[in-house]
C-alpha positions in Angstrom: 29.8 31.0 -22.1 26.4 30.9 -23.2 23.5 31.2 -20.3 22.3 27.8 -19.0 18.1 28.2 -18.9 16.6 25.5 -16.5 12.7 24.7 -17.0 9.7 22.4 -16.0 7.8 21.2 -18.4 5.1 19.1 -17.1 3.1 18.7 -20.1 5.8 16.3 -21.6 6.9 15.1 -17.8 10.0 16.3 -17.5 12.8 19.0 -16.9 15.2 20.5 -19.6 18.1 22.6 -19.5 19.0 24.3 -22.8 22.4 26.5 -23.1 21.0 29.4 -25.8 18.9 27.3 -28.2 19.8 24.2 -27.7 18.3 21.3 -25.4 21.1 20.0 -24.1 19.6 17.4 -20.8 16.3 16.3 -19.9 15.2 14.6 -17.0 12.2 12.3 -17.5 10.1 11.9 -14.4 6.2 10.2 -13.4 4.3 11.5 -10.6 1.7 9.9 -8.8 0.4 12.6 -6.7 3.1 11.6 -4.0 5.6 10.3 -5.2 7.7 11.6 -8.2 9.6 8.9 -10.0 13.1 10.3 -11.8 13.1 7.9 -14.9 15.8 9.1 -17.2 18.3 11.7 -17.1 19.9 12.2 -20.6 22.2 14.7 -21.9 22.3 15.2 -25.8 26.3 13.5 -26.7 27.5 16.8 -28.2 26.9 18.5 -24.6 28.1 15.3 -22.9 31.1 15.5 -20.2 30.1 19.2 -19.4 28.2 18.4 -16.0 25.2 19.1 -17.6 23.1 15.7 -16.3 24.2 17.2 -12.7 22.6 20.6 -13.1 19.7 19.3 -14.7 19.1 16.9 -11.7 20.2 19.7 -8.9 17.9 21.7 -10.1 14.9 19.3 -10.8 15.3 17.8 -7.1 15.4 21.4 -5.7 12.2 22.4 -7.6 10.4 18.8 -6.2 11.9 19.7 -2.8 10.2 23.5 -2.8 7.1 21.7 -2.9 6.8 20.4 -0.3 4.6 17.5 -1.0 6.7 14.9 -2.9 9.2 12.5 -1.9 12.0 11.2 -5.1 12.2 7.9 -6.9 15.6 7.2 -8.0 14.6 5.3 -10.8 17.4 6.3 -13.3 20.6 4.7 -12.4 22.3 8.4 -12.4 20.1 10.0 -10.4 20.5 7.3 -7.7 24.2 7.7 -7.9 23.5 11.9 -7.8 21.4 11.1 -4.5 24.5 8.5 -2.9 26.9 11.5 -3.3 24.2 14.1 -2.3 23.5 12.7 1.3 22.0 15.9 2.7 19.3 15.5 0.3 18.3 11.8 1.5 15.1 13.0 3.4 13.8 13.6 0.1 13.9 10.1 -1.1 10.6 7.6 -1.0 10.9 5.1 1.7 
C-alpha cells in the first residue's frame, strides 16, 4: 500500500492527505486567531470507505492541538461525530 502523506496548507485553509499522487481528503477549516472552525471534511468517492476522512481529521486536530493556542469548531457534521467518539480530545473543543 502506497504511503499516506498528511499536510497543512494554510494558504487554501485546509489539510489534505494524498496516498502517492493523489488527493484523496481535505479538511476545510477558518481561523479567527482563536478559534479554528472545521468546516468540511471530504474524501474524494474513489478513496471513499477507506477511513480516509478519519486520518485526515486525527491528524488535523493533533496538529491544532500542538499549538497550543486554538480551541476546535465542530462545524462539519463529521467532525462533530469524530469528536463524540474521541472524548479524550473534548478539552480541545470551543465552549
Amino acid at each position: 500500500m502506497t504511503e499516506l502523506h498528511f499536510t497543512h496548507a494554510p494558504e487554501a485553509s485546509r489539510y489534505e492527505l494524498r496516498r502517492g499522487d493523489d488527493l484523496v481528503s481535505i479538511l476545510d477549516y477558518r481561523d479567527n486567531g482563536r478559534t479554528v472552525a472545521l468546516t468540511r471534511a471530504y474524501t474524494n468517492p474513489r478513496f471513499r470507505g477507506h477511513g480516509y476522512a478519519a486520518v485526515v481529521t486525527e491528524r488535523a486536530v493533533a496538529d491544532i492541538e500542538s499549538r497550543g493556542d486554538r480551541r476546535v469548531l465542530p462545524v462539519c457534521w463529521y467532525v462533530a461525530e469524530w469528536f463524540a467518539e474521541h472524548p479524550e480530545r473534548a478539552g480541545l473543543l470551543a465552549s
